[in-house]
C-alpha positions in Angstrom: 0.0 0.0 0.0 1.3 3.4 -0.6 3.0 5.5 2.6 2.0 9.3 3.5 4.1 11.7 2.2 4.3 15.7 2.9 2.7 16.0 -0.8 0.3 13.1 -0.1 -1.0 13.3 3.0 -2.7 9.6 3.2 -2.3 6.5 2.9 -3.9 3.6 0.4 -6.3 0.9 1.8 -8.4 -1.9 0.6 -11.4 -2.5 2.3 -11.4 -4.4 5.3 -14.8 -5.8 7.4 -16.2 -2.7 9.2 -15.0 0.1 6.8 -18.5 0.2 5.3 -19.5 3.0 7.7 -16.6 5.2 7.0 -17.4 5.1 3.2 -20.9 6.1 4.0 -19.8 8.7 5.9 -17.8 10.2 3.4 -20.7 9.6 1.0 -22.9 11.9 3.1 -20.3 14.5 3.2 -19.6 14.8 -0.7 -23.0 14.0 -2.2 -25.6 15.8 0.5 -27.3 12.7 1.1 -27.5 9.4 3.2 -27.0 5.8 1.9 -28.1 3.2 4.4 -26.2 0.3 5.7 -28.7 -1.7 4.9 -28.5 -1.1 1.7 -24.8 -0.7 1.6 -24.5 -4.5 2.6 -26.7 -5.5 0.0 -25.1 -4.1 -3.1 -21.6 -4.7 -1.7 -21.4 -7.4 1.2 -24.5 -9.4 -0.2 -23.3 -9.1 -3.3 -23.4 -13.1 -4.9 -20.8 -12.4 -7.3 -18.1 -11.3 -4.8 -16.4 -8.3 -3.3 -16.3 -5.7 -1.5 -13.9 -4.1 -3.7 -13.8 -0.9 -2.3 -9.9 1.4 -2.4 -9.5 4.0 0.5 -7.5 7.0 0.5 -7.6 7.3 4.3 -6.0 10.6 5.9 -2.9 9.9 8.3 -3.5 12.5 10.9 -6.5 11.3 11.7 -7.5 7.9 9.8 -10.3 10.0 8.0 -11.3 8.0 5.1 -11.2 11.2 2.2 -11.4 9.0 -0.4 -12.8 5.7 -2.0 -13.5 4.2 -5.4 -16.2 1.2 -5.2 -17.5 -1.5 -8.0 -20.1 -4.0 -7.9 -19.3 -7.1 -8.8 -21.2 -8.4 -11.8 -21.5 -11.0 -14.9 -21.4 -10.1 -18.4 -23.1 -11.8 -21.2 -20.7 -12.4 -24.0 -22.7 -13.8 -26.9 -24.4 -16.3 -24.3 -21.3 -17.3 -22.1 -20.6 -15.5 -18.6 -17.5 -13.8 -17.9 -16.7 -12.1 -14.5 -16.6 -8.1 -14.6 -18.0 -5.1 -12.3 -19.5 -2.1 -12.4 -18.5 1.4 -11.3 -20.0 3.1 -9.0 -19.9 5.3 -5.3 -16.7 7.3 -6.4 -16.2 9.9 -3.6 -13.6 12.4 -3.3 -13.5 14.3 -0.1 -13.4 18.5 -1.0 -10.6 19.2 1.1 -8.6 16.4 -0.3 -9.6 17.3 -4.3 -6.7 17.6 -7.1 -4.4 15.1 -5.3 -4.8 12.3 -7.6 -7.2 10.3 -5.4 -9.3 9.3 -7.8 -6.9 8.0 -10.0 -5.4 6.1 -7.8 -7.9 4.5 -5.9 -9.8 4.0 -9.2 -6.4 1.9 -10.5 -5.8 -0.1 -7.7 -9.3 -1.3 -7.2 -9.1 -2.3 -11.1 -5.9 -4.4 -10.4 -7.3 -5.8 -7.0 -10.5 -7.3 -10.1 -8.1 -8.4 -12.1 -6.4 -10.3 -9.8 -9.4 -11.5 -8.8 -10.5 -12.6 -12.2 -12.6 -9.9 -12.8 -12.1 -8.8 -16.9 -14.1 -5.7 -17.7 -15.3 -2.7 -15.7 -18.6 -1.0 -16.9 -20.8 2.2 -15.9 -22.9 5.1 -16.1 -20.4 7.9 -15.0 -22.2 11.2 -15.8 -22.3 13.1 -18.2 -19.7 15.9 -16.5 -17.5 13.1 -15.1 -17.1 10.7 -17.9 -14.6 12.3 -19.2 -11.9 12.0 -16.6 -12.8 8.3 -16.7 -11.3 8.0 -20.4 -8.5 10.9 -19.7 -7.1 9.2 -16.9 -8.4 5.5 -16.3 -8.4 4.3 -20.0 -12.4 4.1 -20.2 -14.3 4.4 -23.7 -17.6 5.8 -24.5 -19.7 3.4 -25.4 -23.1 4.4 -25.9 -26.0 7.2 -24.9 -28.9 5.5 -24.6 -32.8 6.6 -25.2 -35.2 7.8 -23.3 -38.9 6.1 -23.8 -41.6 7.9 -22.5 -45.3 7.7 -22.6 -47.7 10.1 -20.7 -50.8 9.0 -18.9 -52.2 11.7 -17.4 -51.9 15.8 -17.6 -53.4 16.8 -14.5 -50.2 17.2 -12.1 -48.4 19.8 -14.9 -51.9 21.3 -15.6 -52.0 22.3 -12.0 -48.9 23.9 -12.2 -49.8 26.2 -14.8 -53.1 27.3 -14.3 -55.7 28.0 -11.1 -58.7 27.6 -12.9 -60.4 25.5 -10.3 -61.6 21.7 -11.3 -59.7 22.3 -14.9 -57.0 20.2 -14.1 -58.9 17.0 -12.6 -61.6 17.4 -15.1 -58.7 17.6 -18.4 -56.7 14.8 -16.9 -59.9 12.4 -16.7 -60.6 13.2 -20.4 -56.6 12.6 -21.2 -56.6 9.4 -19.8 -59.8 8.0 -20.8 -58.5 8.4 -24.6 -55.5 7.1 -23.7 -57.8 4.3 -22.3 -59.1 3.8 -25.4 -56.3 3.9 -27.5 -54.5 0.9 -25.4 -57.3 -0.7 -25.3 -57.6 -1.0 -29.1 -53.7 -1.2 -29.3 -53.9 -4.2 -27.1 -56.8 -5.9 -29.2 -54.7 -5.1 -32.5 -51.5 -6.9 -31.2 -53.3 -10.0 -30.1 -55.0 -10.5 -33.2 -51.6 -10.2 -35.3 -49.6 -12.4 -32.8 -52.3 -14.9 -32.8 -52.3 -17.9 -29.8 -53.1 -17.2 -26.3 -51.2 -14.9 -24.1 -51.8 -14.0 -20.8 -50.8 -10.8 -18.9 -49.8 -11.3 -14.8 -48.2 -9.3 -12.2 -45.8 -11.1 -9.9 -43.9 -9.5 -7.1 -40.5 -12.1 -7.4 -38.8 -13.4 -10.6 -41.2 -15.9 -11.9 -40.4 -19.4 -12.0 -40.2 -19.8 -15.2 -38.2 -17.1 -16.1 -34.8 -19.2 -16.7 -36.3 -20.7 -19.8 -36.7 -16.8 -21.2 -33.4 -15.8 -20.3 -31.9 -19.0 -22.0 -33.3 -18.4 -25.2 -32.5 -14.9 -25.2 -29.1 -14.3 -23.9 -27.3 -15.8 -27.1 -28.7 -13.3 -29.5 -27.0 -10.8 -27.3 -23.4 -9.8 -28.0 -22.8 -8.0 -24.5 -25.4 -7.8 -21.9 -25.4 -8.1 -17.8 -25.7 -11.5 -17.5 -29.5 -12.0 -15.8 -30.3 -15.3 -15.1 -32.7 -15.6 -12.0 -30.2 -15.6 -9.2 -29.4 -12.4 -10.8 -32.6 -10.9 -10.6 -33.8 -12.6 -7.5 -31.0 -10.5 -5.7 -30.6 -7.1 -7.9 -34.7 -6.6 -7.5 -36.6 -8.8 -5.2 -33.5 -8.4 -2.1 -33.6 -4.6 -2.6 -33.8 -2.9 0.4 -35.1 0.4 -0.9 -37.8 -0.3 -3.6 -40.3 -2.7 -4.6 -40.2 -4.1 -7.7 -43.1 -5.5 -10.5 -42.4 -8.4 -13.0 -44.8 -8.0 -16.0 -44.8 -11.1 -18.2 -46.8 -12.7 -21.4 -47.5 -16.2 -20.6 -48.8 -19.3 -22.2 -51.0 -21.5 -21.0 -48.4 -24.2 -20.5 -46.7 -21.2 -18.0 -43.9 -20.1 -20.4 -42.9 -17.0 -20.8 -43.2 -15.0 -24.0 -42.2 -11.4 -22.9 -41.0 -9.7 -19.4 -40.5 -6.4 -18.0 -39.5 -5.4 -14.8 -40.4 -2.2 -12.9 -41.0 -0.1 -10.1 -42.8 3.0 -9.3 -40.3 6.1 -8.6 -42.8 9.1 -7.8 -45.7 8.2 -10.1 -43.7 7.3 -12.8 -43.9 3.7 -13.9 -40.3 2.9 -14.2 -39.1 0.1 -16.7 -35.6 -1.6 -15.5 -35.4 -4.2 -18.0 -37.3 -5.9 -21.2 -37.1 -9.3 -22.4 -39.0 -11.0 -25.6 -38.5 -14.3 -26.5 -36.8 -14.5 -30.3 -36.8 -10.2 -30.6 -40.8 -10.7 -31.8 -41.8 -6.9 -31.6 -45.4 -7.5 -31.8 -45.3 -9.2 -28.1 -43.0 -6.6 -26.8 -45.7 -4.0 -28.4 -48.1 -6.1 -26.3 -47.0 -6.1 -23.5 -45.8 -3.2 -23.1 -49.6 -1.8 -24.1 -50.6 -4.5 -20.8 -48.2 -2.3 -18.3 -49.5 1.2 -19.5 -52.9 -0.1 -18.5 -52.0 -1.3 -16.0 -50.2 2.0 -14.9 -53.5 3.7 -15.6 -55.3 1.6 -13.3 -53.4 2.9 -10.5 -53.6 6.2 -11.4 -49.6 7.0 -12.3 -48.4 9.9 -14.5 -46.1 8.0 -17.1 -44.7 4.7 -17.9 -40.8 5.2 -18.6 -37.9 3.2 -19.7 -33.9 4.1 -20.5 -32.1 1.4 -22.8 -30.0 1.3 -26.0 -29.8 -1.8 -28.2 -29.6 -2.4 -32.0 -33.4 -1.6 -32.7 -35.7 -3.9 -30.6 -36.2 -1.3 -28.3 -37.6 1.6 -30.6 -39.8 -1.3 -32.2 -41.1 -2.4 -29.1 -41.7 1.3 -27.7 -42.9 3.0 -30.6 -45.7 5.1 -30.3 -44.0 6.8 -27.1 -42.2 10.1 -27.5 -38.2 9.0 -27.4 -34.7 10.9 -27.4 -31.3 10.9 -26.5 -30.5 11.1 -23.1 -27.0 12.6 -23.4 -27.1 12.5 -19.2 -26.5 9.3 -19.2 -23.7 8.0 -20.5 -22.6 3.9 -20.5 -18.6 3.2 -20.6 -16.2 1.0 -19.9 -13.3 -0.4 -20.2 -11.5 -4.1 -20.3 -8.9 -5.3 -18.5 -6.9 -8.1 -20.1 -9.0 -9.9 -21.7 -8.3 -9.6 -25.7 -11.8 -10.4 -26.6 -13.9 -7.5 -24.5 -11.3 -5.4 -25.5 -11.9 -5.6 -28.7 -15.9 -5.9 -28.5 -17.0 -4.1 -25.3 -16.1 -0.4 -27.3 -18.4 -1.0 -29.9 -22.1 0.5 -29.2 -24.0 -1.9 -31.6 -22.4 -4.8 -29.8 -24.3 -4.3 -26.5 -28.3 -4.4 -25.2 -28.2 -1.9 -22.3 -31.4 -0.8 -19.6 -31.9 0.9 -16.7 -31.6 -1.9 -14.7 -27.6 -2.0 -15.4 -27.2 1.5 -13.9 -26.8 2.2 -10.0 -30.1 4.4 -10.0 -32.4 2.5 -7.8 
């Protein structure tokens, strides 16, 4: 580990079992906001793929953790074979500590702690103001900027911001959303006559049963993914601490599954984390995807929402909502040894990306 020196006031750490609560508090101090244990020890300690990796810079006068670079251990999909990687994410610089290099270096020695631990890629949603210093200084590439799908449900919450006509908002938003009723409704009927055999829309609150069978016939038309087999999403969704998520499927009568989405409601806003059709057959996504804004109208939220980037699917599936770039969020990455992702993992038409793969909920 590297010594204090006069220039460089503290010293490099790897984490070590009970650090977790000075990284949160140095979380609290640089972003404004608090991250629980609880959920801390999920993403990290609970994690089923390994870890923690988390680098400290921590200040020699007082042991002060001022610095610390975090990934979460994940798999990749590489055209239907798993391969051991992480994603980036919690990089905290302290502001008293700030153009000393500390997040370069933490950054570098948690990328050769992976790699010694097997791990070949690292992956992420740096934003749109930081990416930059990822690919200056930690050898990252741009990958992709994904889309923004969104479709509205209802008008009444910005109506009431712009106008105090009494009853004019409640009264415009009924309207909106009864023709919005009506034009999923006939959507719906539309897509089940051209798919043709007997589909069923359900709700469930874990990953279904019978979702393996799904991910196995889909994960070898994908070039690069996140690897999300069951044990995948049973711990990424159903263990989260923090939010409660939905798993909206297509299913046959024999109980396999044509089509799934899962999401979770952030505010109102019917958030999609991730989309899966069996063979890329539009016409079910477009089904199913008419079945969750329903549904989402039946419990009275404002939009249905999803962030992704692929090599079409995805503006098939979501057409008919209003779509563009969201230059905010940025994916990257970079490999580590391997020859293979470094030769496939810059590529943007290479990869099927959601929300689900960022660190937002």
């Amino acid at each position: 580990m590297a010594e204090a020196t006069p220039s460089m006031p503290w010293r490099l750490e790897r984490y070590r079992d009970g650090d977790e609560e000075a990284v949160l508090a140095l979380f609290r101090t640089v972003f404004g906001k608090a991250r629980s244990l609880e959920h801390w020890r999920w993403q990290f300690k609970a994690n089923p793929y390994g870890g923690p990796f988390v680098s400290m810079a921590r200040r020699e006068r007082d042991d002060l953790v001022v610095g610390s670079y975090s990934v979460m251990p994940v798999l990749l999909n590489v055209m239907g074979r798993s391969v051991p990687a992480c994603q980036s994410v919690d990089t905290a610089v302290h502001p008293d500590h700030r153009g000393q290099r500390l997040f370069e270096t933490t950054a570098s020695d948690c990328y050769a702690w992976c790699a010694s631990a097997g791990l070949q890629a690292v992956v992420g949603f740096p934003n749109s103001s930081s990416y930059p210093g990822f690919m200056r200084t930690l050898g990252w590439r741009r990958i992709v900027f994904p889309d923004q799908h969104l479709l509205r449900l209802g008008i009444g919450a910005a109506l009431a911001r712009r106008t105090r006509i009494p009853l004019l908002p409640s009264l415009a938003d009924a309207t909106y959303r009864w023709r919005r009723r009506i034009g999923l409704g006939s959507r719906r009927a539309l897509l089940r006559r051209l798919v043709g055999g007997e589909l069923t829309f359900r709700v469930h609150d874990r990953v279904p049963a019978a979702y393996e069978a799904l991910w196995n016939a889909c994960r070898s038309l994908e070039v690069l993914s996140i690897w999300k087999d069951t044990k995948y999403f049973a711990w990424r969704y159903d263990q989260n601490p923090d939010h409660r998520f939905s798993y909206f499927t297509l299913e046959r009568a024999s109980g396999e599954i044509a089509a799934l989405a899962v999401g979770v409601d952030l505010g109102g806003v019917l958030t999609l984390c991730e989309l899966m059709i069996e063979g890329r057959n539009a016409p079910v996504g477009r089904w199913l995807v008419a079945e969750i804004a329903l549904h989402a109208l039946s419990r009275g939220m404002r939009t249905v929402s999803f962030l992704g980037a692929d090599q079409g699917l995805f503006h098939d599936v979501f057409e008919g909502f209003a779509c563009e770039r969201s230059y905010t969020n940025v994916y990257c990455g970079r490999a580590f040894d391997s020859a293979v992702l470094t030769e496939l993992l810059p590529q943007p038409g290479n990869w099927t990306v959601t929300f689900g793969d960022g660190d937002f909920v």
